[in-house]
VMD Tcl script that draws the C-alpha trace (Angstrom):
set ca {
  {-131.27 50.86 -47.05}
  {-130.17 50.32 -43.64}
  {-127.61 47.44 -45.09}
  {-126.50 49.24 -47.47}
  {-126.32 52.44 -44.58}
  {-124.05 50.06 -42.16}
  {-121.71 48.73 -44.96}
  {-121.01 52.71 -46.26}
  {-120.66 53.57 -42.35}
  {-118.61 50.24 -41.69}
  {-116.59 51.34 -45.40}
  {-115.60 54.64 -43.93}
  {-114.78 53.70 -40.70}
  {-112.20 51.37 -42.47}
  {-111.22 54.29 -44.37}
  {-110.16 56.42 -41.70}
  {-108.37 53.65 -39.89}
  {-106.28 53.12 -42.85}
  {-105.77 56.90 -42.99}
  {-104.64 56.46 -39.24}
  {-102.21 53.95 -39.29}
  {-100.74 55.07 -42.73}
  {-100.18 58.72 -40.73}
  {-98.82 56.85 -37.66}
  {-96.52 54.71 -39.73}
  {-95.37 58.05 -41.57}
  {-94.44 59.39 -38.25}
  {-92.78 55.92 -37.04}
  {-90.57 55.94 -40.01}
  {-89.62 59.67 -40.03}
  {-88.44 59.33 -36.31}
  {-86.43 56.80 -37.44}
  {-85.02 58.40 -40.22}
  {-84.23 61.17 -37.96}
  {-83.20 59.08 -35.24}
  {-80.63 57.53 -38.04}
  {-79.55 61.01 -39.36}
  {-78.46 62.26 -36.04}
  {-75.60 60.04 -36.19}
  {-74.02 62.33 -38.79}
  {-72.62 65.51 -38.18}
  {-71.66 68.51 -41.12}
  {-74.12 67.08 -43.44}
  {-74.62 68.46 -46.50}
  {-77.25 67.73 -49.56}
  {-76.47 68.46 -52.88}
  {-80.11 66.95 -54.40}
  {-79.18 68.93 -57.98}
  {-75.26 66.74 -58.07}
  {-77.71 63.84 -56.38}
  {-75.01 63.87 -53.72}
  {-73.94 64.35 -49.80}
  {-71.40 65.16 -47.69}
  {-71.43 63.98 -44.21}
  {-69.01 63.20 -40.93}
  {-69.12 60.29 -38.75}
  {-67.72 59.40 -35.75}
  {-70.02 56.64 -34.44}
  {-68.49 53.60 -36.60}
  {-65.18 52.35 -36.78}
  {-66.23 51.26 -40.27}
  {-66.87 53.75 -42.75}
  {-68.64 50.77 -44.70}
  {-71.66 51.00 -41.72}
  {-71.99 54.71 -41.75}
  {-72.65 54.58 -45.51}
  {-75.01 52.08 -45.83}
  {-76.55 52.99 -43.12}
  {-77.08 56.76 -44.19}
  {-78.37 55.37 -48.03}
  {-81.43 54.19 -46.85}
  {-83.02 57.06 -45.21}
  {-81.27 59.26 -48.37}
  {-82.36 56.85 -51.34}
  {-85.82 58.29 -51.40}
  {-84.89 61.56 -51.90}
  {-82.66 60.30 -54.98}
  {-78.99 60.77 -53.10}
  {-77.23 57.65 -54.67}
  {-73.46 59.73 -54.29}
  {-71.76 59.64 -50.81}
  {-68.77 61.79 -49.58}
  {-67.44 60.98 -46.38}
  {-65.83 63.98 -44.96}
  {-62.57 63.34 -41.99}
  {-62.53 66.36 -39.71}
  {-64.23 68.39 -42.29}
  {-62.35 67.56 -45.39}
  {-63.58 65.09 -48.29}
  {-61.90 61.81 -48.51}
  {-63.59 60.59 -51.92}
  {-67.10 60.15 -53.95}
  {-68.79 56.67 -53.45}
  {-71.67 55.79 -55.74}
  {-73.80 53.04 -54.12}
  {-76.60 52.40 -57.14}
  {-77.03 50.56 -59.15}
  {-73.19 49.42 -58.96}
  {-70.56 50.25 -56.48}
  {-68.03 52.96 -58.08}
  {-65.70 55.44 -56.42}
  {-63.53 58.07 -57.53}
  {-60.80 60.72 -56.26}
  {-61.93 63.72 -55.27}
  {-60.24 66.56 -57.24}
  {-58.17 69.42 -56.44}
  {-61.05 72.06 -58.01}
  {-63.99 70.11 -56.57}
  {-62.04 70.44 -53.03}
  {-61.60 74.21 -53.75}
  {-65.11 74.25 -54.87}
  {-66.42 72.42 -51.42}
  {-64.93 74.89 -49.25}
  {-65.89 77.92 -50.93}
  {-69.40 77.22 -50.86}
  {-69.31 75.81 -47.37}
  {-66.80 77.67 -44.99}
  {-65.96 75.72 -41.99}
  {-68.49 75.96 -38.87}
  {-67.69 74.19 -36.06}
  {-70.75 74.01 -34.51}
  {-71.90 71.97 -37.32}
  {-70.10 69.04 -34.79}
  {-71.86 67.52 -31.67}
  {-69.87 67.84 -28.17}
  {-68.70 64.27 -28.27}
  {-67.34 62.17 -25.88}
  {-66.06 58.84 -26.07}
  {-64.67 56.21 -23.52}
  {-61.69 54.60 -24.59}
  {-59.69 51.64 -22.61}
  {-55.93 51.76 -22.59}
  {-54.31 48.52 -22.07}
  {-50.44 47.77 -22.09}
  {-49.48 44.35 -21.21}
  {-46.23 42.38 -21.62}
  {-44.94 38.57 -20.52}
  {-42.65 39.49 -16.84}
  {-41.02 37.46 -14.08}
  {-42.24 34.20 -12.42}
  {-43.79 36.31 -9.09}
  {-45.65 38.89 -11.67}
  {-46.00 36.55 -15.24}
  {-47.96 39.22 -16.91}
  {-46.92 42.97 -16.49}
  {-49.77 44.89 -17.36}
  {-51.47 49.16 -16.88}
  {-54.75 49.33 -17.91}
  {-56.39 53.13 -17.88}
  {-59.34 54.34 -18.95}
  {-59.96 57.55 -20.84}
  {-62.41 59.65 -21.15}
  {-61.48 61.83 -24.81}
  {-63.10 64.76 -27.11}
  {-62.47 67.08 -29.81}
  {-62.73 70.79 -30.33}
  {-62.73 71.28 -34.05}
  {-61.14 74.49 -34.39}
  {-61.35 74.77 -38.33}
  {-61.40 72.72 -41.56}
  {-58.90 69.24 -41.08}
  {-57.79 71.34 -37.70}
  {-58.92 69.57 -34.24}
  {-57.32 69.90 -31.19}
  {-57.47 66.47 -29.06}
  {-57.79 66.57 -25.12}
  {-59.67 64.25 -22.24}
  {-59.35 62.83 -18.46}
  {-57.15 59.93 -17.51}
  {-58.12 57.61 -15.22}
  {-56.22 55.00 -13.71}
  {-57.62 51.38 -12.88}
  {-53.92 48.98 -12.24}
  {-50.56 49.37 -12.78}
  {-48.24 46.75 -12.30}
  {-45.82 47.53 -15.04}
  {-44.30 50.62 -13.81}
  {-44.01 53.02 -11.19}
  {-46.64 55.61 -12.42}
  {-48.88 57.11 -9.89}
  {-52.38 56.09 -9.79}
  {-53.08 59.50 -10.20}
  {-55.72 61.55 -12.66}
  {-54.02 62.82 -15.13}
  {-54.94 64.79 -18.67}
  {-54.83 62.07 -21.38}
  {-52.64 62.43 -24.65}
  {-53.32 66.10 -25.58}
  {-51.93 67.07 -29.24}
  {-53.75 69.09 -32.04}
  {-54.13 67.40 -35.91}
  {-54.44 68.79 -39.03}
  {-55.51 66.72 -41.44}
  {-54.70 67.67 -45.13}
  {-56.02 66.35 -48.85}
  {-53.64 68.22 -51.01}
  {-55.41 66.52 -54.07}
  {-57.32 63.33 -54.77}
  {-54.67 61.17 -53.93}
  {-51.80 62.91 -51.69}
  {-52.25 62.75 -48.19}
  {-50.92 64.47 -45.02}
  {-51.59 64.31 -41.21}
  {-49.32 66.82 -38.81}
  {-49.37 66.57 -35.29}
  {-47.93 68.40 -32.60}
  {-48.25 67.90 -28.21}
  {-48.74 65.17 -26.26}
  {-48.47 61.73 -27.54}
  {-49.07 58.44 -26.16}
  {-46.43 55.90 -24.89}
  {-45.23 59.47 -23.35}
  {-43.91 60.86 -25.92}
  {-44.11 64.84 -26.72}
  {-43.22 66.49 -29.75}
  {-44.29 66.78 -33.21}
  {-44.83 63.80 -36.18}
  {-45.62 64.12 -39.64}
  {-47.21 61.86 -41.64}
  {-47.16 62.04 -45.74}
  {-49.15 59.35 -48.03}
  {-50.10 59.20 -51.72}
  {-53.08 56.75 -52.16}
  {-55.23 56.21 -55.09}
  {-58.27 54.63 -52.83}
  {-58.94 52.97 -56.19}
  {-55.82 51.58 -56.89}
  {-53.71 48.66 -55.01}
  {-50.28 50.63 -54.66}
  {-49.62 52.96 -52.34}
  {-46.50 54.89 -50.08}
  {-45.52 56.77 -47.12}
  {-43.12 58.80 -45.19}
  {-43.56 59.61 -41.47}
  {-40.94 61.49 -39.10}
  {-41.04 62.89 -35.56}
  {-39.09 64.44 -32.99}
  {-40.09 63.43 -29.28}
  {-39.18 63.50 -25.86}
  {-40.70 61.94 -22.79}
  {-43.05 63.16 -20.63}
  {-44.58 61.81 -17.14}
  {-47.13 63.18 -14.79}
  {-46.07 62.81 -11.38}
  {-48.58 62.53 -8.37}
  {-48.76 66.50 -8.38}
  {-46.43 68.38 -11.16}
  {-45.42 67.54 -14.57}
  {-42.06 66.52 -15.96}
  {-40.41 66.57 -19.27}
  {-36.90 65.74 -20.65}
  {-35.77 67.24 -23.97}
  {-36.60 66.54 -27.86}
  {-34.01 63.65 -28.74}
  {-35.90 60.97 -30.39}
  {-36.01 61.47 -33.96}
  {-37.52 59.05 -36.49}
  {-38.08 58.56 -39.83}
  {-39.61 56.17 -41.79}
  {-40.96 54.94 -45.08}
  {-43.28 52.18 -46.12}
  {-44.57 51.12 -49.63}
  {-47.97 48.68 -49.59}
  {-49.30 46.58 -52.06}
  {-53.43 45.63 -51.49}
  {-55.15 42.02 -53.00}
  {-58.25 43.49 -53.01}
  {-60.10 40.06 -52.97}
  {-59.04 39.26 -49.85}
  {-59.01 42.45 -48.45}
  {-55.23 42.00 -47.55}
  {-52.31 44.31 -47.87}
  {-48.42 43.71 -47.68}
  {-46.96 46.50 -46.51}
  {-42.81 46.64 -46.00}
  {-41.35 49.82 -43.82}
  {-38.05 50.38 -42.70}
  {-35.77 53.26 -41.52}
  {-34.96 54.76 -38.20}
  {-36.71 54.05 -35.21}
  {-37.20 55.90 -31.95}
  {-33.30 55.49 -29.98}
  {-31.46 55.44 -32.96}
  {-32.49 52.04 -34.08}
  {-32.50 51.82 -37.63}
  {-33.96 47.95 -39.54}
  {-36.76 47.28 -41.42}
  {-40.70 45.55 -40.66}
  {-42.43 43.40 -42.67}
  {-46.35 43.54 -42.03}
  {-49.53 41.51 -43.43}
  {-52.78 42.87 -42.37}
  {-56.48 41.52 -43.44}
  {-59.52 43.56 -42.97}
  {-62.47 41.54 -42.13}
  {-65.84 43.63 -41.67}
  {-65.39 45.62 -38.54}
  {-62.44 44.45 -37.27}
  {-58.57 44.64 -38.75}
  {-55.65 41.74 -37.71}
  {-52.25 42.12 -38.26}
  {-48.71 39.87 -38.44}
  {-45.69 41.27 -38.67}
  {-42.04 40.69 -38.42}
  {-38.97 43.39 -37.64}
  {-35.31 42.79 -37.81}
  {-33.21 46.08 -36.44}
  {-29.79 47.00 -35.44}
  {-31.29 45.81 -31.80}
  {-32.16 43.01 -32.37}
  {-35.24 40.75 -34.44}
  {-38.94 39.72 -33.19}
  {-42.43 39.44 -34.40}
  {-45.90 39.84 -33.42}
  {-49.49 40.54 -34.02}
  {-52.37 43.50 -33.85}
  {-55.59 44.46 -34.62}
  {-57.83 46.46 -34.25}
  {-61.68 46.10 -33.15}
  {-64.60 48.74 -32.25}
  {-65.57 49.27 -28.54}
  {-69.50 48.06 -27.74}
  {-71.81 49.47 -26.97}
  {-71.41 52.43 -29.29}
  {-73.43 55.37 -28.93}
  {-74.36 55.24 -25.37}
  {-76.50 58.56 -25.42}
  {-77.25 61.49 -27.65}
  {-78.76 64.50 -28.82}
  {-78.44 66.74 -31.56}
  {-75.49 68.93 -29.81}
  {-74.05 66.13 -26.89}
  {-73.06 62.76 -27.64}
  {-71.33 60.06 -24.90}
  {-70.36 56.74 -26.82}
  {-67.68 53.71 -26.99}
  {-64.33 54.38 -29.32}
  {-65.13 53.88 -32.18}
  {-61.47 51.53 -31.88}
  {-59.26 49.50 -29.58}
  {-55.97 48.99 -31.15}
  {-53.15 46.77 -29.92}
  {-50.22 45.34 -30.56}
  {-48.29 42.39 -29.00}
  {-44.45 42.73 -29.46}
  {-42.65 39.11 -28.89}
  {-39.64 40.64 -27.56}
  {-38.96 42.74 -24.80}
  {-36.62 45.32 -22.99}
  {-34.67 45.53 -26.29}
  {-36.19 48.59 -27.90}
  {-36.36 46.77 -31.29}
  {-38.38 48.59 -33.67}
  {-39.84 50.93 -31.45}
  {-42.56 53.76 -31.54}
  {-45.67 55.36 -30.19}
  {-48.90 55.97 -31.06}
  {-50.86 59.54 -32.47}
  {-54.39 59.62 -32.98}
  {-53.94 57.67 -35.84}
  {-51.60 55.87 -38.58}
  {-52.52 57.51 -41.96}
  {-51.79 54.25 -43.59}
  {-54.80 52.92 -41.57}
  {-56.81 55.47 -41.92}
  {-57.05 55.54 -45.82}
  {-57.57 51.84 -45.89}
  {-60.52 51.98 -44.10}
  {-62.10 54.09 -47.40}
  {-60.54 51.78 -49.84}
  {-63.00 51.21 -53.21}
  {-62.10 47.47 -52.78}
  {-62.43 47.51 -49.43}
  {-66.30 48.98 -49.01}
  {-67.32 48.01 -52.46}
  {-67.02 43.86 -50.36}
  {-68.96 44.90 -47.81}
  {-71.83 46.31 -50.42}
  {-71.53 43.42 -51.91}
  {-72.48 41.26 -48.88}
  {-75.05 43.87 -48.20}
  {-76.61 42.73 -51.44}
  {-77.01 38.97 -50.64}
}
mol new
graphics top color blue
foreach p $ca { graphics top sphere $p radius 0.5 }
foreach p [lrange $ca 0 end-1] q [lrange $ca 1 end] { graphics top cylinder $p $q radius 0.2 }
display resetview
């Protein structure tokens, strides 16, 4: 009896140590799953449409994000994926068992914001680090002219697609120009961002720019992120801008440009010819040629320009920042861009082809939530 006493006592002492470490590994993977699911902000679960909605600002890839949110999800049956940008739904992505993705419509857009009005504080108070580097070949006693800066950036989201875009400059060297190495406010300019349907575009922006420009730009795209054609018109009207040591100064709105770009994608190779012409900033008016291959994370770029100024070539891309999220919580977040994007221009002093930056090319944007393009990426996630 006392045998058989030991091996029930032993029996449920085994028992209850299972019970423990199955409770503890509960806990483990729910703090993960929670750790995971505050990198997502505006989320929404639709567990009846087996569906989510969700923002992310962490990844440069939208490919990351997603997978990265199906794991936690796929337990509770969510196998459809909405990526929202600055509130508003970009398209549906079905991850199981097959890769699919479709437009989102006009109605189910309609539908969206009805039943979930816009609430800003549904958005963390984030705050990112960006480096600004501008760099070009000079003279023999200064080879490379270069101004690198460092900002420090956030948004207000100030309703749905609306966001107004401020930060801190700081200086680090300058030996391109005469700019103070002062503090001064970084590019300041609020976005809206617009779906006018499941495949028409828009992105209007008006304040301060980089390259110092000021004004306002417009940006206009129809994409089918399931098809391989798409096209675009962007114009602006600028002037410059420059922060002096103490003061601020300003010329008038004379730069007006307007352009328009059709793009072809090989969706095998994740590639896309895209050829743009019009008129530049100074009245130059010609036409570029670009090539530009997404590969995982990070985006390279050729491309060739021929103007009333002049010709050259060059090359960009575009990488995210390490490390990332830096620290968080569920209302504060300080973290890396999510990109560095540069460009290398061959030529110089002739103004060939020239123009500045925004928060961000539409073009690029909506190639970052190509079908082709994340569907490659799940597949490697497969193997």
């Amino acid at each position: 009896m006392k045998v058989i006493d030991r091996r029930i006592g032993r029996g449920a002492r085994m028992y209850w140590l299972s019970c423990i470490a199955w409770l503890w590994m509960v806990q483990v993977c729910s703090a993960q799953q929670k750790d995971v699911l505050t990198n997502y902000e505006n989320m929404v679960i639709d567990s009846g449409q087996h569906r989510v909605y969700y923002e992310q600002r962490l990844y440069r890839n939208p490919g990351i994000g997603l997978l990265e949110l199906s794991e936690p999800l796929s337990v509770q049956g969510i196998n459809e994926f909405v990526p929202l940008y600055q509130g508003v739904p970009i398209a549906h992505y079905t991850v199981t068992p097959t890769f699919s993705a479709r437009s989102v419509s006009q109605s189910e857009r309609k539908a969206f914001a009805k039943a979930h009005p816009f609430d800003g504080r549904r958005y963390k108070l984030d705050f990112r680090l960006q480096p600004e580097f501008i760099a070009q070949f000079g003279y023999r006693e200064n080879p490379v002219e270069s101004k690198t800066n460092l900002l420090l950036q956030s948004q207000l989201y100030l309703g749905r697609g609306l966001v107004l875009n401020w930060g801190v400059l700081f200086p680090i060297v300058n030996r391109l120009d005469n700019q103070a190495l002062n503090v001064r406010p970084a590019p300041t300019f609020l976005n809206q961002f617009l779906a006018l349907d499941g495949t028409n575009f828009m992105s209007l922006s008006a304040g301060l720019f980089y390259n110092d420009q000021y004004g306002v730009n417009v940006q206009y795209r129809h994409a089918d992120l399931t098809k391989n054609w798409s096209f675009g018109i962007e114009t602006s009207y600028t002037g410059f801008y420059y922060f002096p040591s103490n003061g601020f100064y300003y010329e008038s709105l004379q730069h007006l440009m307007l352009l328009a770009d059709v793009a072809y994608r090989i969706p095998s190779r994740d590639l896309t010819l895209k050829v743009s012409g019009g008129q530049y900033m100074y009245q130059d008016r010609g036409a570029r040629v670009d090539v530009i291959r997404q590969m995982g994370n990070v985006e390279v770029g050729f491309f060739a320009t021929k103007t009333t100024n002049g010709g050259t070539g060059g090359f960009s891309f575009a990488v995210p920042i390490p490390p990332g999220r830096i620290a968080q919580t569920k209302q504060l977040r300080v973290r890396s861009t999510e990109e560095f994007r540069w460009e290398y221009n061959y030529s110089r002093g002739y103004r060939i082809g020239n123009r500045y930056r925004v928060g961000y090319q539409l073009d690029a944007l909506l190639r970052q939530y190509h079908s082709s393009y994340l569907q490659n990426q799940y597949r490697l996630y497969l193997q």
